[in-house]
N, C-alpha and C positions, 0 to 999 in steps of 0.2 A: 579663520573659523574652522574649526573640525566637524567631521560626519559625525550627527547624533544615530544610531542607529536602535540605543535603548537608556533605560537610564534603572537608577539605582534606590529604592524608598526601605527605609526603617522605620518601624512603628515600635514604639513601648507602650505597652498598657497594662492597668493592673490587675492581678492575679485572679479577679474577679469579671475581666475583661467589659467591664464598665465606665471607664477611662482609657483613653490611647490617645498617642501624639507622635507627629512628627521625631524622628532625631535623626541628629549627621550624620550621616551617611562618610567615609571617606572619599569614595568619591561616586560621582552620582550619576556622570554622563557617562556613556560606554560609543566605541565606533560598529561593537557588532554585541548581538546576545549571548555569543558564547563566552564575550570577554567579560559579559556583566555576572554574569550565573557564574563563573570561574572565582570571581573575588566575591559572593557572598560568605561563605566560610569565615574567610578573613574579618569579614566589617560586623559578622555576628558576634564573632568572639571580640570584636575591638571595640562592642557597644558597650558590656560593663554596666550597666543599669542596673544597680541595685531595688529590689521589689517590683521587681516591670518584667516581665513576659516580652520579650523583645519577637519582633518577625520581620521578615524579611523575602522581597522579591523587587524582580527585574519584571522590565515590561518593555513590548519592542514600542519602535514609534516607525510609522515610514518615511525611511530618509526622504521621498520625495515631499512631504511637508514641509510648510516654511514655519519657521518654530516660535513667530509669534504668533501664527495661527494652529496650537495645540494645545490642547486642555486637558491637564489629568487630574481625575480624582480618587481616591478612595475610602474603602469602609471597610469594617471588621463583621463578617460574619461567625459563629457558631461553627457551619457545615461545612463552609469552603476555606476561611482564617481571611487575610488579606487578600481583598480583592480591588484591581486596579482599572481602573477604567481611563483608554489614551484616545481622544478622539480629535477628528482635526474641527473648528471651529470658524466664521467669519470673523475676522477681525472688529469688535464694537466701535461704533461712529466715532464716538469720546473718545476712543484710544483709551481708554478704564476698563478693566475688568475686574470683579467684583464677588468670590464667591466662594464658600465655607471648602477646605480641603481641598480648593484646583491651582497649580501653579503653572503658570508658564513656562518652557523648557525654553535654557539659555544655551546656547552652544558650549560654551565653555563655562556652566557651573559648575563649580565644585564645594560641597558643605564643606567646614571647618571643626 
C-alpha cells in the first residue's frame, strides 16, 4: 500500500457555473503535495472537456490517517472557485457511508 500524502480532484462545470462534476483525474493519489501540484498542469490540459470550465486542485491529507477513516468533500464557490474540504471521520457502525460529493480515499486509486 503506498503513502497517501494528497490526492488530485477535477471539476467541470458549465460556463455559467451552475452545473459541475466530478472528472478523471489521471491520477489522483499523490505521496507528497508538491508531486500533486507538479502534475496539475498536465491533467488540466489532458481534461479536454468541451463547454465545461474545467478546475483543478490538490489537497493534503495527513499521512498519519487511516484512509477509511477520511472524508472529502467539495463545492464551487464564486470568491474562492474549488474548495476542498479533507477531514478525518469515525468510521460508521454499518460500515456504509453515504453522502452527496465525499469519497473515501483509497490508497492506491487511480481514475481512468
Amino acid at each position: 500500500m503506498e503513502h497517501i500524502a494528497a490526492f488530485m480532484l477535477l471539476i467541470g462545470c458549465n460556463a455559467g457555473g451552475l452545473s459541475c462534476e466530478e472528472l478523471p483525474a489521471p491520477q489522483v493519489a499523490f505521496e507528497s503535495m508538491e508531486e500533486c501540484v507538479g502534475a496539475l498542469p498536465a491533467a488540466l490540459g489532458g481534461a479536454g472537456v468541451k463547454g465545461r470550465i474545467v478546475h483543478a486542485r490538490c489537497a493534503a491529507i495527513d499521512p498519519a490517517w487511516v484512509e477509511e477513516d477520511v472524508e472529502i468533500s467539495w463545492h464551487m464557490s464564486r470568491e474562492k472557485g474549488l474548495e476542498i474540504d479533507v477531514r478525518q471521520v469515525a468510521p460508521p457502525a454499518d460500515g456504509m457511508l453515504v453522502a452527496e460529493n465525499v469519497h473515501p480515499v483509497q490508497a492506491t486509486a487511480r481514475m481512468h
